[in-house]
C-alpha positions in Angstrom: 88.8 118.2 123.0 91.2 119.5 119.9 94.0 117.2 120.5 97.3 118.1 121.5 100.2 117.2 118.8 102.7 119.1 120.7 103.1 115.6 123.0 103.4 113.4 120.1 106.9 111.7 119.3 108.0 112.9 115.6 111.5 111.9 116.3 113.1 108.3 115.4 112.6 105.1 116.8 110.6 104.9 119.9 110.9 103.1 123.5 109.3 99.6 122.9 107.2 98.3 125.8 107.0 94.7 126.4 105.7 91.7 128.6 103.3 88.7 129.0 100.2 88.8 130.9 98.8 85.7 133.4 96.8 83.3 131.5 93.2 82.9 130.9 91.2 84.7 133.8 87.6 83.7 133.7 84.6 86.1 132.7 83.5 86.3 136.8 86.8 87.7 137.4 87.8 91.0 136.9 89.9 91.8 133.4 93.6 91.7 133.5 94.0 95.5 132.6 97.2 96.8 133.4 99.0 93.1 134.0 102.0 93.8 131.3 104.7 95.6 132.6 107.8 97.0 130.9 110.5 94.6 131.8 113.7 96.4 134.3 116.6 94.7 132.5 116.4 92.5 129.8 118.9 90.7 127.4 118.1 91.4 124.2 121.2 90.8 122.7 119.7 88.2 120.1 116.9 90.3 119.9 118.5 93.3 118.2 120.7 90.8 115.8 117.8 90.5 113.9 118.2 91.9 109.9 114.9 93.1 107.8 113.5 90.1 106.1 111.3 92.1 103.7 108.0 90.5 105.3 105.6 91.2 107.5 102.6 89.0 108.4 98.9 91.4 108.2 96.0 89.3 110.0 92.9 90.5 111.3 89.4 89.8 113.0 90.2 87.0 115.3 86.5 87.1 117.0 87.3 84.9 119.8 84.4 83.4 121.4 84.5 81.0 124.7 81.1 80.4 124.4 81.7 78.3 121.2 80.5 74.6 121.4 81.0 72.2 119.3 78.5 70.2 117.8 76.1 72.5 118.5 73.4 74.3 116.2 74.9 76.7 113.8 72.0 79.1 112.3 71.7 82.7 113.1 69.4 82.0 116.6 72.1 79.8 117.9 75.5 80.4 116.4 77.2 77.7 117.5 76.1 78.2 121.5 73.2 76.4 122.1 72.0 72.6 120.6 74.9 70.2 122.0 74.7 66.9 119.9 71.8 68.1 117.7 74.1 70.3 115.3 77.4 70.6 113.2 79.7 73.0 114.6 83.1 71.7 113.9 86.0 71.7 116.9 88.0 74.4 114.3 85.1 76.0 113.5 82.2 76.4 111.2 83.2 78.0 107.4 79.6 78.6 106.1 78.3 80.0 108.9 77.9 83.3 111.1 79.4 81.7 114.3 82.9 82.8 116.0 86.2 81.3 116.3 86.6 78.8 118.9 89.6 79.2 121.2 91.1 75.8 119.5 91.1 77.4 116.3 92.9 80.8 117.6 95.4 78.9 120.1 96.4 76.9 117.3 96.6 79.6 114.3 99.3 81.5 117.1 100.8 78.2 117.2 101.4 77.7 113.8 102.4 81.7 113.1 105.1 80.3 116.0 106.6 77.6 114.4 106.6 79.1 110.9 106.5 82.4 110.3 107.8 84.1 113.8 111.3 84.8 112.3 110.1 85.4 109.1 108.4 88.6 109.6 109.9 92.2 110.4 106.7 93.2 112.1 102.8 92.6 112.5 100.0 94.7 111.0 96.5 93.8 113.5 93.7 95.3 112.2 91.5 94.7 115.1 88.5 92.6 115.8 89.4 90.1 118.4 85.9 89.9 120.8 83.2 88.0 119.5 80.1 89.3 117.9 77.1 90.3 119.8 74.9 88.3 118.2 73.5 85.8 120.4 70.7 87.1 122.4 70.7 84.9 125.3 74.1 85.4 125.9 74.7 89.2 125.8 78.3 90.7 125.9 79.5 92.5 128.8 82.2 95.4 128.9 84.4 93.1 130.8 84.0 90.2 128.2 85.1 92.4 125.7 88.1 93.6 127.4 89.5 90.2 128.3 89.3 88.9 124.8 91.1 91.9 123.5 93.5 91.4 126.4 94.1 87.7 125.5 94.8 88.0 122.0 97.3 90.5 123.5 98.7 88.6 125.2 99.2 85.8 122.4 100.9 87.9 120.4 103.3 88.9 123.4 104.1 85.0 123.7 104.4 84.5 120.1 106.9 87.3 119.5 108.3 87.6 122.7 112.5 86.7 122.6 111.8 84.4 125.2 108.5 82.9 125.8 109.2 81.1 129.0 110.5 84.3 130.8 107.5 86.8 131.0 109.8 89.9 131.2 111.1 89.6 128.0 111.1 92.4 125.0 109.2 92.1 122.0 111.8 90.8 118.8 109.6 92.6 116.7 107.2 95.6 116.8 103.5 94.5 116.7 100.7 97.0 115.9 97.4 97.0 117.1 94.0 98.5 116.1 90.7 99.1 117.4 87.6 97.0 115.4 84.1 97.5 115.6 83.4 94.3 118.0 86.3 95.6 120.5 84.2 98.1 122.6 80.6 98.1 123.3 78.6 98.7 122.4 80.0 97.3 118.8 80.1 100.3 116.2 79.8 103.6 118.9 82.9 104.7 120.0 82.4 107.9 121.5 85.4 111.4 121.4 88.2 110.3 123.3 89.4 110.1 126.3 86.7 107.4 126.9 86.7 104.2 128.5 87.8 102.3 125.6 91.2 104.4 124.5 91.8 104.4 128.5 91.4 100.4 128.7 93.2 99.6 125.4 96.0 102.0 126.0 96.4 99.5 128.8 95.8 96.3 127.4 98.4 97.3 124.4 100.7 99.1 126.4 103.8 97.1 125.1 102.3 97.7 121.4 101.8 101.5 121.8 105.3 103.4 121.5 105.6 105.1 124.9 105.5 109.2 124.0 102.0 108.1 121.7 100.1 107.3 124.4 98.7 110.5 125.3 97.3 110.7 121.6 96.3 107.0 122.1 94.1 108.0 125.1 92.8 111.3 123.1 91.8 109.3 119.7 92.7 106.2 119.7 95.1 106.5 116.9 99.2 106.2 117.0 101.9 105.4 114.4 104.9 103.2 115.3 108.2 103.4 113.1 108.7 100.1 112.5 112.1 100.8 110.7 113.3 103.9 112.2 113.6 106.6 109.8 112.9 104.7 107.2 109.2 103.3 107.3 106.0 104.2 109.7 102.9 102.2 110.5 99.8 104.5 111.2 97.5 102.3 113.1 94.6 105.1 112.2 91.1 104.7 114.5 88.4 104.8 111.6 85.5 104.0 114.1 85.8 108.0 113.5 85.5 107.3 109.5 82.8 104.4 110.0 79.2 105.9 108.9 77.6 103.5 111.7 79.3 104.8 114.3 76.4 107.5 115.8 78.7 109.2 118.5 80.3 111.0 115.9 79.2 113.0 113.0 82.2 112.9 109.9 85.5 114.7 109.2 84.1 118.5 108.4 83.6 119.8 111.5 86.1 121.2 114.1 84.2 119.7 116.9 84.7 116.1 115.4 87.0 113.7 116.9 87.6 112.5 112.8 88.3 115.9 111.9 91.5 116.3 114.6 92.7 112.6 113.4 92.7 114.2 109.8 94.6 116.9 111.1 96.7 114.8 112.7 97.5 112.5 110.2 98.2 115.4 108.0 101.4 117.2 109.7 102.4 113.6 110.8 102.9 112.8 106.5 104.6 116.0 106.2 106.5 115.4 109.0 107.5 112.1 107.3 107.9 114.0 104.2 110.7 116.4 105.7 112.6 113.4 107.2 112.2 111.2 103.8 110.4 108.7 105.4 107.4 106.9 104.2 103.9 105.5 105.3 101.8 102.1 105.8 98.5 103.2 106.6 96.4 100.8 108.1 93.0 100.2 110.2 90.3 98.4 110.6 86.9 99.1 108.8 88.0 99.8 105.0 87.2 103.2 102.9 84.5 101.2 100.7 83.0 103.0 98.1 81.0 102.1 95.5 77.3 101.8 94.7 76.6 99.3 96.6 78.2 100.1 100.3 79.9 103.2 101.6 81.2 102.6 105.0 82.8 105.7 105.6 81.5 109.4 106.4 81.9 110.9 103.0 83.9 113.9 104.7 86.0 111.6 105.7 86.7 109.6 102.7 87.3 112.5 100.9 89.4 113.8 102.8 91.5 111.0 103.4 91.3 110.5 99.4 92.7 113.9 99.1 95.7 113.4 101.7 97.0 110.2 99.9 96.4 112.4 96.8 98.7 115.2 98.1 100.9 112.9 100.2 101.3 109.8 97.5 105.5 110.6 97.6 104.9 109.0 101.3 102.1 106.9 101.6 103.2 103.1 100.6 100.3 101.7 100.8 96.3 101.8 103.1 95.5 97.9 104.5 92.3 96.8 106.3 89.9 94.4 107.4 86.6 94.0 109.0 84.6 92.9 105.6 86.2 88.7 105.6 86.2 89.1 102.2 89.6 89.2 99.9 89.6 92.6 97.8 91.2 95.4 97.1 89.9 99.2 95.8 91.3 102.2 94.9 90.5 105.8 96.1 90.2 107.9 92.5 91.3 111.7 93.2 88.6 112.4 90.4 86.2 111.9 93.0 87.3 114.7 95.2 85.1 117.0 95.6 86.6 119.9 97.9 83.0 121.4 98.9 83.8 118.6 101.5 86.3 120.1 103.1 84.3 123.6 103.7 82.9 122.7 107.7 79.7 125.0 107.2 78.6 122.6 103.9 76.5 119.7 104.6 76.8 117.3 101.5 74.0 114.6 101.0 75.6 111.3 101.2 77.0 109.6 98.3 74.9 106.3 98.4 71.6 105.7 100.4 71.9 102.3 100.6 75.1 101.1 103.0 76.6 100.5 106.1 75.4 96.5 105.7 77.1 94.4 107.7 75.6 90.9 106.5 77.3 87.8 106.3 75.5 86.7 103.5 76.7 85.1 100.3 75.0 87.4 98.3 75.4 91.2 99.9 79.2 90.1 99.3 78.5 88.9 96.0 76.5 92.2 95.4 79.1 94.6 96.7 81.9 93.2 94.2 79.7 93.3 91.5 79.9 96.7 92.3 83.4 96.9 92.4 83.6 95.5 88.9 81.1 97.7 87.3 83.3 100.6 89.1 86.6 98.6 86.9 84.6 98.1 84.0 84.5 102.0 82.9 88.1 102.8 84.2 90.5 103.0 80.5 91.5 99.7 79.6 95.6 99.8 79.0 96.8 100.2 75.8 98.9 97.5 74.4 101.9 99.5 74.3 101.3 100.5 78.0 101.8 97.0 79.3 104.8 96.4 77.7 105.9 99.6 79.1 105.1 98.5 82.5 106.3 95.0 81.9 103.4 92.9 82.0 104.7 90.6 79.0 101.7 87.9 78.7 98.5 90.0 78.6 95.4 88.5 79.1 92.8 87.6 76.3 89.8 88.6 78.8 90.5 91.9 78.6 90.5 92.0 75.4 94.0 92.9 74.3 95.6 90.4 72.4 99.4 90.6 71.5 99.5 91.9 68.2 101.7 93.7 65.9 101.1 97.1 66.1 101.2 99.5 62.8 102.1 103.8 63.1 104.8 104.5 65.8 102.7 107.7 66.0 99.1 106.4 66.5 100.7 104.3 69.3 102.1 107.4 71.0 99.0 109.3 70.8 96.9 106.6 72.8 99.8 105.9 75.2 99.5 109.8 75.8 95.9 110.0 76.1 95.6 106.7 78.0 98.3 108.5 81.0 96.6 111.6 80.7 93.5 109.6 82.0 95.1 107.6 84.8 97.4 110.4 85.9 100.7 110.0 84.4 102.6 106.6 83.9 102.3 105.6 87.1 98.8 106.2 87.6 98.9 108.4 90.5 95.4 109.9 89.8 94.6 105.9 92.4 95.6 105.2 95.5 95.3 101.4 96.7 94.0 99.5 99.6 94.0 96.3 100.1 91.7 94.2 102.2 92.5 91.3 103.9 90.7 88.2 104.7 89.9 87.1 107.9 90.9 84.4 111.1 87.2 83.9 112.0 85.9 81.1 109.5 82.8 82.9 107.7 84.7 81.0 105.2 88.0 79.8 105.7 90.6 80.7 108.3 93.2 82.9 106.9 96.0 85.4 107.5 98.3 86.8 104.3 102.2 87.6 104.6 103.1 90.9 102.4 106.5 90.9 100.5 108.2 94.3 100.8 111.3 95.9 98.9 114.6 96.1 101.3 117.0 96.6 98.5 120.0 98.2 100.0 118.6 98.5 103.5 121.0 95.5 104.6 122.9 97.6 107.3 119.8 99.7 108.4 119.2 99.2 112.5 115.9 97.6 113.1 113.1 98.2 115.6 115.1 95.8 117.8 118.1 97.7 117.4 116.6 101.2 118.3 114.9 99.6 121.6 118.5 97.9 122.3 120.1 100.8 122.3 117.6 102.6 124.2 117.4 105.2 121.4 113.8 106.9 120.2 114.0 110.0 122.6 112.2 113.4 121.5 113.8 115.6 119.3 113.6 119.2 119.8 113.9 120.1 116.8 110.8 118.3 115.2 108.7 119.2 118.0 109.1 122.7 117.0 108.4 121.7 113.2 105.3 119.9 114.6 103.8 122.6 115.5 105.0 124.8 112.7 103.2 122.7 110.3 100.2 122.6 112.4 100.1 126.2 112.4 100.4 126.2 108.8 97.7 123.7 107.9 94.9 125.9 109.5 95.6 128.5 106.7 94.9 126.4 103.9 92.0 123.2 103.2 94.7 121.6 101.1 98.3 120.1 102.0 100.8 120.3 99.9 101.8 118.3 96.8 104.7 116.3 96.1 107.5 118.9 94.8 107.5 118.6 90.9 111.4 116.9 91.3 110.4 114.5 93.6 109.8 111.1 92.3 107.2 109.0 92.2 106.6 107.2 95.7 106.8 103.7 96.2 103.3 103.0 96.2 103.7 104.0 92.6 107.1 102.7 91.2 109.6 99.9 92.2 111.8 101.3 94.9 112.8 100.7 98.8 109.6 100.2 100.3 107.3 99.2 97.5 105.2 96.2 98.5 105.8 93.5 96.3 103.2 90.2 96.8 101.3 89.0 99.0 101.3 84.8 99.8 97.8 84.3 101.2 97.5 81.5 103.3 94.3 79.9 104.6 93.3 76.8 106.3 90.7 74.0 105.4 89.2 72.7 108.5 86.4 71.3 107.1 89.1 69.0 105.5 90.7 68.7 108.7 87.9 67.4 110.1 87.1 64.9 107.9 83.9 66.2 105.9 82.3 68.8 104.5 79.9 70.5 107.0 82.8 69.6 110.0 81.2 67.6 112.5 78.3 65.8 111.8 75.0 65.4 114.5 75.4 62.1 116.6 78.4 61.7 115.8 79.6 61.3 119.8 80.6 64.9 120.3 80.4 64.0 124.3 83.4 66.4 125.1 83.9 69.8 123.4 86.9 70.1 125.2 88.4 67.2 123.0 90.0 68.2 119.7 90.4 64.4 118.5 93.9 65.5 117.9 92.9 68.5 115.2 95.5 70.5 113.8 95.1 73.9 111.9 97.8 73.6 109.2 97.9 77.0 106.6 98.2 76.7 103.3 99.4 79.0 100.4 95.8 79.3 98.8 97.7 81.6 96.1 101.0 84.1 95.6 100.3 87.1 93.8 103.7 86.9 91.8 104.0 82.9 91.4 100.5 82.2 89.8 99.5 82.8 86.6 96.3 84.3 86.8 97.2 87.5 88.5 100.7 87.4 87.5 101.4 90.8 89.3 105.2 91.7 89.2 104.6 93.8 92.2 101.7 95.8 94.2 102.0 98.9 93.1 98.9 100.8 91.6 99.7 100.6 88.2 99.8 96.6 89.1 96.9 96.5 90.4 95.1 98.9 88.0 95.9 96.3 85.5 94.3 93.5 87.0 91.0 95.4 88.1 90.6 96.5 84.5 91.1 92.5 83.3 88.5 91.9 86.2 86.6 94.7 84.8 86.7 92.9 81.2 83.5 91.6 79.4 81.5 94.8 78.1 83.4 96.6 76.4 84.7 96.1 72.6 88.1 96.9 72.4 91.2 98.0 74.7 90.9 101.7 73.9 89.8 104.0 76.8 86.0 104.3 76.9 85.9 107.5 79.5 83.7 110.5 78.4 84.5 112.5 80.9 86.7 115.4 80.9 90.4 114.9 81.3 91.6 114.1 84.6 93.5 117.6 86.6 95.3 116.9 89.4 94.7 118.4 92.8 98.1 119.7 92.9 96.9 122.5 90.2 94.7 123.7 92.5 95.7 126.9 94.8 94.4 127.2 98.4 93.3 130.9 97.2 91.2 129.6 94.3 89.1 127.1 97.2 86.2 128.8 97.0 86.2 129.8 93.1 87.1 125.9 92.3 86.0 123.6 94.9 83.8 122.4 91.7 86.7 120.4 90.1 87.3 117.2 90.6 83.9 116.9 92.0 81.5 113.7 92.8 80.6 111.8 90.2 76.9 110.5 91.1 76.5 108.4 87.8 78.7 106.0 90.6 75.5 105.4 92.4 73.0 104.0 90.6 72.5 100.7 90.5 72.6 99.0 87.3 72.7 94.7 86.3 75.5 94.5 83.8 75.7 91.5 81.1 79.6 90.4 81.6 81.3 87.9 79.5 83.1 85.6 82.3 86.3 85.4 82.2 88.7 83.3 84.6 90.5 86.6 86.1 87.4 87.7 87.3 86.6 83.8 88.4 89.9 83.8 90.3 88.8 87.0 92.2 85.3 85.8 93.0 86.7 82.9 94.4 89.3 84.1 96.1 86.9 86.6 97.7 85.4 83.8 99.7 88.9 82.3 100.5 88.3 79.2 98.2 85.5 77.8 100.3 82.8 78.4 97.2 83.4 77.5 93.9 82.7 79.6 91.0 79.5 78.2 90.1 78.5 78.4 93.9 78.7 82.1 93.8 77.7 83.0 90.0 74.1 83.5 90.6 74.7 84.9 94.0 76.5 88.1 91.8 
């Protein structure tokens, strides 16, 4: 069903929707759907006195699981179900291991997010994953499992960011936004064109998350945006079950039929909508656009397309954040990749790696996949010491293999500058976009959640999300309907949006402005410490009672600031930022710091004419060297260290994972 963007809201603000649900209702009973209400009066006087703190706290994959028991077995056949007394599955949980997260460990993590970083935090970006894996044959999920854990981590966010927790009724202080993982609907991975069962019960269950006029499209895709600072900043909670390659209900992003290709669409006049009003975009969701050649997880229609909109659309788009993968990363989409014989419905283009779609726990098909990541790194153009000092990075680092020195012929300098930025796309290296991949609550490793520093320069006086919901504001507006539905019009005549006009300036994703995120402090908690030993509870160790915590508290930690410490040393999250550090990660076989591309010069998409499609859907196009598979000799060097480990949260030391890469 093509959906209908004439019923989506495009004007500012929206009418928040809040409440708290009845607690715990057990697995016999019937799910709580429909429980939160939208409360008759409410005084939200405090609530709308709240200014922009520049933070906002992203978290993802809770994977709840009642069925946890500690000091049970914790390999693969049991997962911390079955064994009482005979294994070592901690009261917090078990880093190390496949198992979910106890309820201790997720009552408590809301707990502490309560006490220290509720007022903090301007709004919350939940990428999804909150039911447990179905991994455990002997105790199969059921459809109503599955909505009741996605209900009661609804409902903990409702009580944690409610302005009053002991009166139900009471609005939300900030605006939280939701989004659907692969473990949320069963079965895990197929979710099939909407309206289905699962946008009808979520729609539900996150009715005071989902602004009020996006509900229809909700219901149709599953996908919704919330402007989190009105008519300033959006939040695209994007459904990429649609994108994910193991999803077999759907086929990709080419065809009209596809429920991806009408979220493209979508997302597409919603940008330019954006565009027109000078606001900008945070997207986010939950299974990330990994690409390399190791793993693919999307469709390849519809990571080039989306590769293509943040292309054309990169004066709007702040920034893409995900989840799903537990592992702390980041990648970038390269524009060079973009091959627009993707975009043509009738072609059907072999996939761009044979091997993916993985979704192992394991040390070492993590390991493998950011090996990958770095061989990618590796042949990107290594900054030219003149570059960094342009972009401020004062101290560079000795593994990449450009010293400080004194440079001789003001001329030579110039011309590598120039061919360096004629590689990368300009200055600011807008031939990348960025996405950035965070961690997870369920301990694969260690517990963690990350709070992301944002640029409010000069946005002091700006109403709020509270304010707008206070003041009962966020009603349609005519007038951008009727745009809507021009652009929509407009975007069926042509494969390719429209650029960034040749004044505008570069976007915040790109150079520091409003808007630009700035660092991330990732905290993470060590339970095993908590617990007293490595390997959490140990066998016969009295574990008579699951249901007694011994008085264990999950306490966060900063596990490292992406500004404060002096290994990334990252002045802000822009691409150019990050392009930095992945080419220091990338550092170890190649000679010198001068670019070592052979390719041919880098042409933006904006060059390219919807009338020359057919005659030049060859430029730009795939590069397939990407996927072959190939064991590099790297020099290690500790930026590369400090990724590895950080990958893994800091529950395996360097050495620990080295001959796992």
């Amino acid at each position: 069903m093509q959906i209908n963007l004439q019923r989506l809201l495009v004007a500012a603000g929206a009418v928040a929707i809040a409440a708290t649900a009845s607690p715990f209702v057990p697995f016999e009973q019937k799910p709580l759907i429909g429980e939160l209400h939208r409360p008759e009066t409410s005084d939200v006087g405090e609530t709308a006195s709240r200014k922009l703190t520049g933070k906002f706290l992203h978290i993802t994959d809770f994977h709840l699981d009642r069925f946890y028991v500690p000091g049970s077995l914790t390999d693969e056949d049991n997962v911390c179900h079955h064994g009482k007394r005979k294994g070592n599955a901690g009261y917090l949980g078990t880093p190390g291991s496949e198992c979910d997260s106890p309820e201790l460990l997720i009552n408590q993590t809301f707990g502490w997010i309560k006490e220290n970083l509720r007022d903090e935090v301007d709004f919350v970006i939940w990428t999804g994953d909150s039911a447990r894996h179905d991994n455990d044959e002997r105790i199969p999920r059921t459809e109503n499992q599955i909505e009741e854990l996605n209900q009661d981590i609804a409902n903990k966010f409702i009580q944690t960011f409610s302005h009053s927790s002991t009166h139900p009724d009471e609005t939300l202080i900030i605006p939280i936004i939701p989004n659907i993982g692969n473990n949320d609907i069963m079965p895990h991975n197929i979710f099939k064109k909407g309206p289905n069962r699962w946008t009808k019960t979520l729609s539900q269950i996150w009715e005071a998350f989902i602004p009020e006029a996006q509900r229809h499209t909700f219901v149709e895709g599953g996908y919704f945006y919330t402007e989190v600072i009105p008519n300033k900043l959006a939040v695209f909670s994007l459904n990429t079950l649609y994108f994910y390659d193991s999803n077999q209900a759907v086929d990709g992003c080419a065809q009209k039929s596809q429920p991806g290709y009408h979220q493209m669409e979508w997302l597409r006049v919603q940008l330019q909508l954006l565009r027109e009003r000078d606001m900008k975009a945070i997207l986010m969701g939950h299974v990330p656009p990994a690409r390399s050649a190791d793993k693919q997880a999307w469709d390849e229609t519809c990571w080039q397309k989306y590769t293509l909109w943040l292309q054309q659309y990169r004066d709007v788009v702040v920034g893409g954040l995900y989840g799903h993968m537990n592992i702390d990363h980041f990648m970038f989409q390269d524009s060079k990749d973009i091959d627009l014989q993707y975009l043509l419905p009738e072609e059907h283009m072999s996939p761009f790696v044979a091997e993916n779609n993985y979704e192992n726990f394991t040390i070492e098909s993590k390991g493998s996949y950011l090996t990958s990541l770095r061989d990618l790194w590796a042949d990107l153009p290594t900054p030219p010491a003149s570059v960094l000092e342009d972009w401020s990075i004062s101290d560079v680092d000795e593994d990449a293999g450009v010293a400080k020195k004194k440079r001789k012929g003001k001329k030579k300098e110039k011309e590598k500058k120039e061919k360096f930025y004629k590689k990368i796309g300009g200055k600011y290296a807008e031939r990348f976009s960025l996405s950035l991949v965070s961690p997870s609550v369920v301990p694969n490793y260690y517990p963690t959640l990350r709070v992301i520093e944002y640029d409010i320069t000069e946005m002091e006086k700006v109403p709020t999300w509270a304010d707008v919901q206070h003041d009962k504001a966020g009603k349609k507006d005519e007038q951008w309907v009727d745009r809507e539905i021009e652009i929509q019009k407009k975007s069926k005549k042509s494969p390719i949006p429209d650029p960034p006009s040749k004044s505008a300036p570069p976007g915040p994703a790109y150079s520091r402005q409003p808007l630009t995120l700035l660092n991330i402090a990732q905290y993470y908690a060590n339970i095993t410490k908590e617990e007293g030993i490595k390997g959490v509870v140990a066998a016969n160790d009295g574990v008579d009672d699951e249901s007694s915590p011994k008085g264990l508290r999950v306490n966060y930690g900063v596990e490292y600031h992406t500004n404060k410490d002096d290994i990334y040393r990252l002045d802000d999250l822009t691409v150019r930022s990050i392009y930095n550090l992945a080419t220091r990660i990338g550092a170890g076989d190649k000679a010198s710091s001068l670019p070592t591309e052979t390719e041919d010069d880098y042409t933006e998409i904006d060059e390219i004419k919807a009338d020359q499609f057919e005659d030049e859907s060859d430029i730009g196009s795939t590069k397939k060297n990407n996927t072959t598979k190939k064991k590099r000799k790297y020099k290690t060097n500790k930026t590369w260290k400090a990724f590895a480990e950080r990958a893994f949260v800091g529950f395996l030391a360097y050495d620990e994972i080295e001959d796992k890469l």
